[in-house]
TORGU-195215 format. One record per atom (N, C-alpha, C, O): atom name; x negated, y negated, z; chain; residue number from 1. Coordinates in Angstrom, 1 decimal, always signed. Atoms other than C-alpha are relative to their C-alpha. Layout:
TORGU-195215
atom / x / y / z / chain / n
CA / X / Y / Z / A / NUM $
...
This chain:
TORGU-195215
atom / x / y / z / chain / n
N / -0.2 / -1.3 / +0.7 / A / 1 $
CA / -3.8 / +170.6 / +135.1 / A / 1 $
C / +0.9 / -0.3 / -1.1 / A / 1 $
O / +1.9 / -1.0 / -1.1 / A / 1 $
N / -0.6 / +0.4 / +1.6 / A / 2 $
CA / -2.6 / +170.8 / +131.2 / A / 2 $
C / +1.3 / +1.0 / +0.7 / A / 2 $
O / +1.3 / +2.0 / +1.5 / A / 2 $
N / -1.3 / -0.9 / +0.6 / A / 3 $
CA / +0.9 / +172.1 / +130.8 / A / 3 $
C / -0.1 / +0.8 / -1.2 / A / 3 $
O / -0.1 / +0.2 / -2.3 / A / 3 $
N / +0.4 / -0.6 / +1.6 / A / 4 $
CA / +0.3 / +174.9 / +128.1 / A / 4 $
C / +1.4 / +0.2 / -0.7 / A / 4 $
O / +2.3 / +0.5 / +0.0 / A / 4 $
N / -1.4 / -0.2 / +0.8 / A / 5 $
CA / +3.3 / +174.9 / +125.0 / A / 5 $
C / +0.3 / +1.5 / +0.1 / A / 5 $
O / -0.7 / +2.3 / +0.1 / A / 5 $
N / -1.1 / -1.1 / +0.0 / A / 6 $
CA / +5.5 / +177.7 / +125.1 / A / 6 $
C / +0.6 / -0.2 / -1.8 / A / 6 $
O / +1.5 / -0.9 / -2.3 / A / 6 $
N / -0.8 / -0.1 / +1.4 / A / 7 $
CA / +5.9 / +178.4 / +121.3 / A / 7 $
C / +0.9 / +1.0 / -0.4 / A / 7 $
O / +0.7 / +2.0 / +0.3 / A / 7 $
N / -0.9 / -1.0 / +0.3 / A / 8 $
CA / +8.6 / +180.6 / +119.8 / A / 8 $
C / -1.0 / +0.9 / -1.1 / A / 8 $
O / -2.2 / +0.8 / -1.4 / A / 8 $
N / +0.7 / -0.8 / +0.7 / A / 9 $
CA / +8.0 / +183.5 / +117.8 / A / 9 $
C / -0.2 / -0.5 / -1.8 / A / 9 $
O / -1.1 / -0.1 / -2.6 / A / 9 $
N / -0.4 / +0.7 / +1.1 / A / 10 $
CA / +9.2 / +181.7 / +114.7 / A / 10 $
C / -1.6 / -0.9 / -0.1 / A / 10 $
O / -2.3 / -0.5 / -1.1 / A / 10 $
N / +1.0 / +0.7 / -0.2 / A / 11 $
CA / +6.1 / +179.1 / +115.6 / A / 11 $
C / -1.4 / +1.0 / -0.3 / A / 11 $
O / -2.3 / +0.5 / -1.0 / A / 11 $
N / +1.0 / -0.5 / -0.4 / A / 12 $
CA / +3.6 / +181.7 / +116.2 / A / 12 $
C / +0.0 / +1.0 / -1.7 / A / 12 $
O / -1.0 / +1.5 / -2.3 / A / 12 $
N / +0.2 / -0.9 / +1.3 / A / 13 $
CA / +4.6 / +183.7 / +112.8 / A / 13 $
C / -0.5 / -1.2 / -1.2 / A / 13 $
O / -1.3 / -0.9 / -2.1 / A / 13 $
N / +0.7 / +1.2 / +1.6 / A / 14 $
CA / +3.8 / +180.3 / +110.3 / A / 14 $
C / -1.2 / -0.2 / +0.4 / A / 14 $
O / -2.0 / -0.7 / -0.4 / A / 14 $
N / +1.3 / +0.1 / -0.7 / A / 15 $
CA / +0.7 / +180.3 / +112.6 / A / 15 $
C / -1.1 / +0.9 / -0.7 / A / 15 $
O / -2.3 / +0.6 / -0.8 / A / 15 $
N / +0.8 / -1.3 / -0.1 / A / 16 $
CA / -0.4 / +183.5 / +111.7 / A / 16 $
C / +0.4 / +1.2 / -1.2 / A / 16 $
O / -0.2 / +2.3 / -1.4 / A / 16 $
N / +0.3 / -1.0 / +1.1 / A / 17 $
CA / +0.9 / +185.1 / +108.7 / A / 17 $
C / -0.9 / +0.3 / -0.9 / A / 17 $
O / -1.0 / +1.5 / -1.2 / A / 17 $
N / +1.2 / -0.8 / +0.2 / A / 18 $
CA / -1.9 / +185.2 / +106.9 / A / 18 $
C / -1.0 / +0.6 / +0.5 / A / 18 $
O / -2.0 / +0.9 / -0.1 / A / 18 $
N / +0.6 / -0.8 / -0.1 / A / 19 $
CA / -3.3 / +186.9 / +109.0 / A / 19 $
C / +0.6 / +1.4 / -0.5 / A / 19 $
O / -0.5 / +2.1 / -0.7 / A / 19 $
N / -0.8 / -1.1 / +0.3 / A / 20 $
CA / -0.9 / +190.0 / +107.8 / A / 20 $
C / -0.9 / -0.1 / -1.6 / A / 20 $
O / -1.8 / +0.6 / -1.9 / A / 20 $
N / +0.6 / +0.1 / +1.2 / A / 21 $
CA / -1.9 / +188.7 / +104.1 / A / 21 $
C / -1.6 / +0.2 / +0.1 / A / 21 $
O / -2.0 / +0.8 / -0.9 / A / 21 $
N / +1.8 / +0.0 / -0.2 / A / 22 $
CA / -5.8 / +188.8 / +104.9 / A / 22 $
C / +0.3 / +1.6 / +0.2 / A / 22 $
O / +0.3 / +2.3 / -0.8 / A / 22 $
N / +0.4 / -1.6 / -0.4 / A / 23 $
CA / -5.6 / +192.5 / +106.3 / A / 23 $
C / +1.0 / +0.9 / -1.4 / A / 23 $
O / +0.7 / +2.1 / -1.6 / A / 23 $
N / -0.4 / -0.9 / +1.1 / A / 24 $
CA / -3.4 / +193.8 / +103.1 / A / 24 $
C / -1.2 / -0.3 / -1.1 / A / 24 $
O / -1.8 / +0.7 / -1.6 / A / 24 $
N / +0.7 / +0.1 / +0.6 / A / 25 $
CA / -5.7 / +191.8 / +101.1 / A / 25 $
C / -1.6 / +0.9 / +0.5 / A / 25 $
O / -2.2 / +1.6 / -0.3 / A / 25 $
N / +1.5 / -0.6 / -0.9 / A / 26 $
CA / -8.9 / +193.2 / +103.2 / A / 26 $
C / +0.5 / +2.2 / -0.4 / A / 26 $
O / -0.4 / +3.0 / -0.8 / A / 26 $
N / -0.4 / -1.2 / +0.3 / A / 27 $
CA / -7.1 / +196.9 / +102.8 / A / 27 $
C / -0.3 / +0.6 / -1.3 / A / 27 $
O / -0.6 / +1.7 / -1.5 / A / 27 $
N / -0.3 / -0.4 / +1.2 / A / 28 $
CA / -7.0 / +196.9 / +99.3 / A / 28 $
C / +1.3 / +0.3 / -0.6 / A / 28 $
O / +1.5 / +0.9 / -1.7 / A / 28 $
N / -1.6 / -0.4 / +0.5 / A / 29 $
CA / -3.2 / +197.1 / +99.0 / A / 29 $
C / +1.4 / -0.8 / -0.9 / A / 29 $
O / +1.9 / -1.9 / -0.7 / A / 29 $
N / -0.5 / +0.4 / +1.3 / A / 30 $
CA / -1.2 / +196.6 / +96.2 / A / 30 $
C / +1.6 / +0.2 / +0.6 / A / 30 $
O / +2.0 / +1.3 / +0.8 / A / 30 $
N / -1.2 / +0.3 / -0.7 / A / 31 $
CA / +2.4 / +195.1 / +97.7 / A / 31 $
C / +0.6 / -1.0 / -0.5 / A / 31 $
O / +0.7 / -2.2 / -0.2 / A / 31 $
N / -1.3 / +0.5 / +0.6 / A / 32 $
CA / +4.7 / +194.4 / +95.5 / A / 32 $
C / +1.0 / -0.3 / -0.1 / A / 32 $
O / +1.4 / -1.2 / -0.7 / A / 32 $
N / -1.3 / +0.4 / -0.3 / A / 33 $
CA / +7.8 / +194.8 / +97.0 / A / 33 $
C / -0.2 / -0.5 / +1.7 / A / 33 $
O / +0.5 / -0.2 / +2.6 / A / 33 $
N / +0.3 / +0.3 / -1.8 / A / 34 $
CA / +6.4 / +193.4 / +100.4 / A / 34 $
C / +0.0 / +0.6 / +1.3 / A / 34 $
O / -0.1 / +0.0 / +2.3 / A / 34 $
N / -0.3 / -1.4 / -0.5 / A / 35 $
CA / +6.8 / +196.5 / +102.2 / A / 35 $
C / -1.1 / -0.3 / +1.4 / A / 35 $
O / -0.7 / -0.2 / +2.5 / A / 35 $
N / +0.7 / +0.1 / -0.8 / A / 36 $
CA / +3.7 / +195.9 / +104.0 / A / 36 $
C / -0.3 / -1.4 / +0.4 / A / 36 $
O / -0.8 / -1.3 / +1.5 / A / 36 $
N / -0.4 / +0.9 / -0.3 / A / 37 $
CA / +3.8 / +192.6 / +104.5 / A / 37 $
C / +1.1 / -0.2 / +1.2 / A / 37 $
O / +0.9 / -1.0 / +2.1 / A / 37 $
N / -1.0 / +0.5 / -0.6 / A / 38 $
CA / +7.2 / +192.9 / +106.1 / A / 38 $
C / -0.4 / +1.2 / +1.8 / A / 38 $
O / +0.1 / +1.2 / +3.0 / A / 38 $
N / +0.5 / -0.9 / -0.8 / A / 39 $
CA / +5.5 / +195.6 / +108.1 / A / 39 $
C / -1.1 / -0.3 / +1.3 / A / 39 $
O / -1.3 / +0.1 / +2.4 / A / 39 $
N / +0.5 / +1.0 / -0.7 / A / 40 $
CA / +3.2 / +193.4 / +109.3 / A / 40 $
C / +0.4 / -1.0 / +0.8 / A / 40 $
O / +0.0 / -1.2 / +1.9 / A / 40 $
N / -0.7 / +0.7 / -0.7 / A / 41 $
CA / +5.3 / +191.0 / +110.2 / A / 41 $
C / +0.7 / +0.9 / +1.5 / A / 41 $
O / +0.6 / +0.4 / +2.6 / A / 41 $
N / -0.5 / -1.0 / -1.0 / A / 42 $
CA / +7.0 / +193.8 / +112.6 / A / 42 $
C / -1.1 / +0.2 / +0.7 / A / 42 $
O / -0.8 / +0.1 / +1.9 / A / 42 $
N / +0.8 / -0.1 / -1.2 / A / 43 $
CA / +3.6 / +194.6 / +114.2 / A / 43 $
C / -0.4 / -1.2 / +0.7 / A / 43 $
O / -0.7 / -1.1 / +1.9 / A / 43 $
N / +0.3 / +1.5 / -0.4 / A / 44 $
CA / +2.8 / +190.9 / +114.7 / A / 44 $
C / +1.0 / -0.2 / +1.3 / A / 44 $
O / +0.6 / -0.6 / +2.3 / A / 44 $
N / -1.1 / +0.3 / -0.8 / A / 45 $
CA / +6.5 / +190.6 / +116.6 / A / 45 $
C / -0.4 / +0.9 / +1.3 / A / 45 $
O / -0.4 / +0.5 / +2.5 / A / 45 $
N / +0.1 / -1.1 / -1.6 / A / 46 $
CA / +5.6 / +193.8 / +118.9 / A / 46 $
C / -1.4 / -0.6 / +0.7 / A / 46 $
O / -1.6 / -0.7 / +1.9 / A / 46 $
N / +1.0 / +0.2 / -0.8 / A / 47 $
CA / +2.5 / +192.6 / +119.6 / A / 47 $
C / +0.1 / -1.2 / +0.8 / A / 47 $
O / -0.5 / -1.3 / +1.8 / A / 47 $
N / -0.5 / +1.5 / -1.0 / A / 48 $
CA / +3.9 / +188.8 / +120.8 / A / 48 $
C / +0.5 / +0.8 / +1.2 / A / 48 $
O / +0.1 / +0.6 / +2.3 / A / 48 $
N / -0.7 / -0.2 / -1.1 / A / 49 $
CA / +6.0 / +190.8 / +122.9 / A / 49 $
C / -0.5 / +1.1 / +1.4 / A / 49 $
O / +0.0 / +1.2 / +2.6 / A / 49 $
N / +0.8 / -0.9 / -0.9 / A / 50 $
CA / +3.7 / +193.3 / +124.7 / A / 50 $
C / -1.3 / -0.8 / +0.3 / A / 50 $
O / -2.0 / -0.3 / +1.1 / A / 50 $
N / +0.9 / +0.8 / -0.5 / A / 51 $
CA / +1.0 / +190.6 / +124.9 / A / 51 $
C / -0.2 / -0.2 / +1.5 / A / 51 $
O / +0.7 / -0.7 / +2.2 / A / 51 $
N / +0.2 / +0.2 / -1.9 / A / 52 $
CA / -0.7 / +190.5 / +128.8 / A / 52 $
C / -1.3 / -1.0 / -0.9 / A / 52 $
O / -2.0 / -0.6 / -1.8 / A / 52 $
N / +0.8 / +0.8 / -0.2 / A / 53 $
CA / -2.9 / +187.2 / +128.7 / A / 53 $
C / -1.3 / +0.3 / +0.6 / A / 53 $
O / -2.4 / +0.1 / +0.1 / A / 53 $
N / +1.4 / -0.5 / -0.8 / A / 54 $
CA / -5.4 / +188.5 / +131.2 / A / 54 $
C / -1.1 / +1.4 / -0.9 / A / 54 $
O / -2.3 / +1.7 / -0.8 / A / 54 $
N / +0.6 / -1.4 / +1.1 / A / 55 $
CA / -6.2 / +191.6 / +128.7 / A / 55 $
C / -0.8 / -0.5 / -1.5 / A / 55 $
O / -1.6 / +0.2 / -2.2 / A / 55 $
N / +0.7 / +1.2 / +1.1 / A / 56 $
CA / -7.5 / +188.8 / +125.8 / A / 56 $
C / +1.0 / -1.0 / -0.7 / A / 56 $
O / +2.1 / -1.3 / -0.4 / A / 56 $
N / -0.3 / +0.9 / +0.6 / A / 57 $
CA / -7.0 / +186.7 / +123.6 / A / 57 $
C / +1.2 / +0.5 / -1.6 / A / 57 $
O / +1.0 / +1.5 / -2.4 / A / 57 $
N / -1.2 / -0.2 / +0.4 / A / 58 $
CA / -3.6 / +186.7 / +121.6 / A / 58 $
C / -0.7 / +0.2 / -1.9 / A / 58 $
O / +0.0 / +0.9 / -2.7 / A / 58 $
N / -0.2 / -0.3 / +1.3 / A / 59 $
CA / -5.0 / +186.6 / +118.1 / A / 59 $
C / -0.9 / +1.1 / -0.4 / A / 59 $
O / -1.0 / +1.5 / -1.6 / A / 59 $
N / +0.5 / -1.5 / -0.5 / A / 60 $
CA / -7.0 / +189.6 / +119.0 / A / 60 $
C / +0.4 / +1.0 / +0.3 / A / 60 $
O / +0.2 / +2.2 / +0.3 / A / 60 $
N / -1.6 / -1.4 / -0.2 / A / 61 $
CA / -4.5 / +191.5 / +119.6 / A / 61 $
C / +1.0 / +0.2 / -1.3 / A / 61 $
O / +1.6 / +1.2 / -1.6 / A / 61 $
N / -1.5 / +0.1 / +1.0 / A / 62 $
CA / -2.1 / +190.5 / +116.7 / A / 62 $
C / -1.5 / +0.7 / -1.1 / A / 62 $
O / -1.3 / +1.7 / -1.7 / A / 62 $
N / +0.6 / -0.8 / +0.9 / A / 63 $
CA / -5.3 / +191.6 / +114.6 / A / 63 $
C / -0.8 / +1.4 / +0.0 / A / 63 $
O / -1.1 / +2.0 / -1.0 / A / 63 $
N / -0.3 / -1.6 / +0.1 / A / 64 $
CA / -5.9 / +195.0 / +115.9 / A / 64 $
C / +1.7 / +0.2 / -0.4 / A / 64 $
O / +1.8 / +0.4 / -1.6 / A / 64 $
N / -0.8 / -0.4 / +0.2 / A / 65 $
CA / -2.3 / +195.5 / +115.7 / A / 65 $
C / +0.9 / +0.1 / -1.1 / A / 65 $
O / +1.6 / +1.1 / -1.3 / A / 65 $
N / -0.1 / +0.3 / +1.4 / A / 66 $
CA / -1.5 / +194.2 / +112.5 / A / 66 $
C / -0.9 / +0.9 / -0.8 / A / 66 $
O / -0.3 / +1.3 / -1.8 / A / 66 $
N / +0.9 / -0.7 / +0.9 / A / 67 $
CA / -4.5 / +196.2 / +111.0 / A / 67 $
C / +0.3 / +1.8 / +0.2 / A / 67 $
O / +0.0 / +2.4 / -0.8 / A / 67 $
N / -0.3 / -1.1 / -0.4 / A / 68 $
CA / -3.6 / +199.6 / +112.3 / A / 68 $
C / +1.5 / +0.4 / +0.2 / A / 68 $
O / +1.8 / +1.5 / +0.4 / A / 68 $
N / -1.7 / +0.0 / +1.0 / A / 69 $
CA / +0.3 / +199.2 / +111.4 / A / 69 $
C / -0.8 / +0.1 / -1.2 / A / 69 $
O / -1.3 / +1.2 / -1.5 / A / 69 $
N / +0.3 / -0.4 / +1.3 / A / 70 $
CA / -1.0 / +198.9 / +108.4 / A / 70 $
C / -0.2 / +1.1 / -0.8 / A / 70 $
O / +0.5 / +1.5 / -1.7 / A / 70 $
N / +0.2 / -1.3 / +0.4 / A / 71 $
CA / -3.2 / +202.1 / +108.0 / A / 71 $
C / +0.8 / +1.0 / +0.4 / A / 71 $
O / +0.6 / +2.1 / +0.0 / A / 71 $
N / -0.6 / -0.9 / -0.6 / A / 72 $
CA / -0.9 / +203.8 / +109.9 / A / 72 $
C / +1.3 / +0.2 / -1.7 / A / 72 $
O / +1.6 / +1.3 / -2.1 / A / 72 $
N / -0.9 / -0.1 / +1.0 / A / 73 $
CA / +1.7 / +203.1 / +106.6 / A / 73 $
C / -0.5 / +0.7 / -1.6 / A / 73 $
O / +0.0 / +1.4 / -2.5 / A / 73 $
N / +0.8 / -0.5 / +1.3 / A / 74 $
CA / -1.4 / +203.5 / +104.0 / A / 74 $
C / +0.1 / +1.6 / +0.5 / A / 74 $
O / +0.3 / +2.3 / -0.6 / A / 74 $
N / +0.4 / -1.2 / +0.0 / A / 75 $
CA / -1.7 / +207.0 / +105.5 / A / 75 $
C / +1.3 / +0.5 / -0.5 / A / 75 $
O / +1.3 / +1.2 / -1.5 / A / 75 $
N / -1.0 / -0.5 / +0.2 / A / 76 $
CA / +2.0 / +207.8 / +105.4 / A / 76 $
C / +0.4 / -0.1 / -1.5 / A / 76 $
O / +0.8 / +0.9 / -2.1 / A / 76 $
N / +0.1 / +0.0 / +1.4 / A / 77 $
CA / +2.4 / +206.6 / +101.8 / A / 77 $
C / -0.8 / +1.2 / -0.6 / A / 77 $
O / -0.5 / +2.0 / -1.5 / A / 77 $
N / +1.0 / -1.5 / +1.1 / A / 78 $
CA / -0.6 / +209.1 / +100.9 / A / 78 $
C / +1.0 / +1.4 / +0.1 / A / 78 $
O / +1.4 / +2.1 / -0.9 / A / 78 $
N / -0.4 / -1.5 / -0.5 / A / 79 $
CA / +1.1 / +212.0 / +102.7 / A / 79 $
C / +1.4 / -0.2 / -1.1 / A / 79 $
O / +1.6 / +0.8 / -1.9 / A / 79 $
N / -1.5 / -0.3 / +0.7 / A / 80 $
CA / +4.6 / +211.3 / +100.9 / A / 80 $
C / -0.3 / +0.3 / -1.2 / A / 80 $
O / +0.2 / +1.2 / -1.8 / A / 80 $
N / +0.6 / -0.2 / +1.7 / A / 81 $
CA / +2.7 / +210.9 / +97.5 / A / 81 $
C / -0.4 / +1.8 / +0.1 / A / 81 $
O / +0.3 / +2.6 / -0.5 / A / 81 $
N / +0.3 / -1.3 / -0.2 / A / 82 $
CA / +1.2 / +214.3 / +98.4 / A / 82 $
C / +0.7 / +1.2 / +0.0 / A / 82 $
O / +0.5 / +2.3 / -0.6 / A / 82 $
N / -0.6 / -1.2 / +0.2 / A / 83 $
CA / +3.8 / +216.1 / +99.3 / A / 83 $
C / +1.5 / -0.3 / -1.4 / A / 83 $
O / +2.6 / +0.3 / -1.2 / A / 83 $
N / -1.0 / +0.5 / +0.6 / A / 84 $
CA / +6.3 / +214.7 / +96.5 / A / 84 $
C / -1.0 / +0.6 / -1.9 / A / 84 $
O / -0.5 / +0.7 / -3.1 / A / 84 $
N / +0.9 / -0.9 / +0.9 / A / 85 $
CA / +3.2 / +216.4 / +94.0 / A / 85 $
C / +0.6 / +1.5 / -0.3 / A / 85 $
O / +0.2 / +2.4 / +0.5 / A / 85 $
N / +0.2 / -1.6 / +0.5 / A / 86 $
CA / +4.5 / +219.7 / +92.3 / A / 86 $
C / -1.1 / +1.0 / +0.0 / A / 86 $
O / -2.3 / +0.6 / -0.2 / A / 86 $
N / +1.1 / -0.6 / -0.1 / A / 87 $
CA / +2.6 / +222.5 / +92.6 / A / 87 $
C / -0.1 / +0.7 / -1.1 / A / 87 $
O / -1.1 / +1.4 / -1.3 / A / 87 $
């Protein structure tokens, strides 16, 4: 039987940040000051850390999770733009 590596989160983020970059690029989002990016990175961490193995596969998870942080920020950006509109 294989011994499986035990990577850190550090390991698992140079692994997989573009995945964060793919889903801003895939969004359409214009991130200039990294905002969403760094945002991503934040859902990526939560999702290492609530990861159950028996529930799938890990980069299946970091890519729901990652993609849905995301819109969850695209929406809140709308709403602030919206309400920050004079009437």
């Amino acid at each position: 039987m294989e011994k499986k590596e035990i990577l850190s989160f550090e390991e698992i983020m140079k692994q997989n940040e573009r995945r964060v970059h793919y889903y801003i690029h895939r969004l359409k989002v214009n991130d200039t000051h990294q905002e969403f990016f760094q945002e991503g990175l934040v859902a990526m961490w939560h999702a290492y850390e609530r990861y159950q193995p028996d529930k799938g596969a890990l980069s299946t998870y970091f890519n729901y999770t990652i993609r849905h942080r995301l819109i969850d920020l695209i929406q809140k950006k709308a709403k602030e733009q919206r309400n920050d509109v004079p009437n």
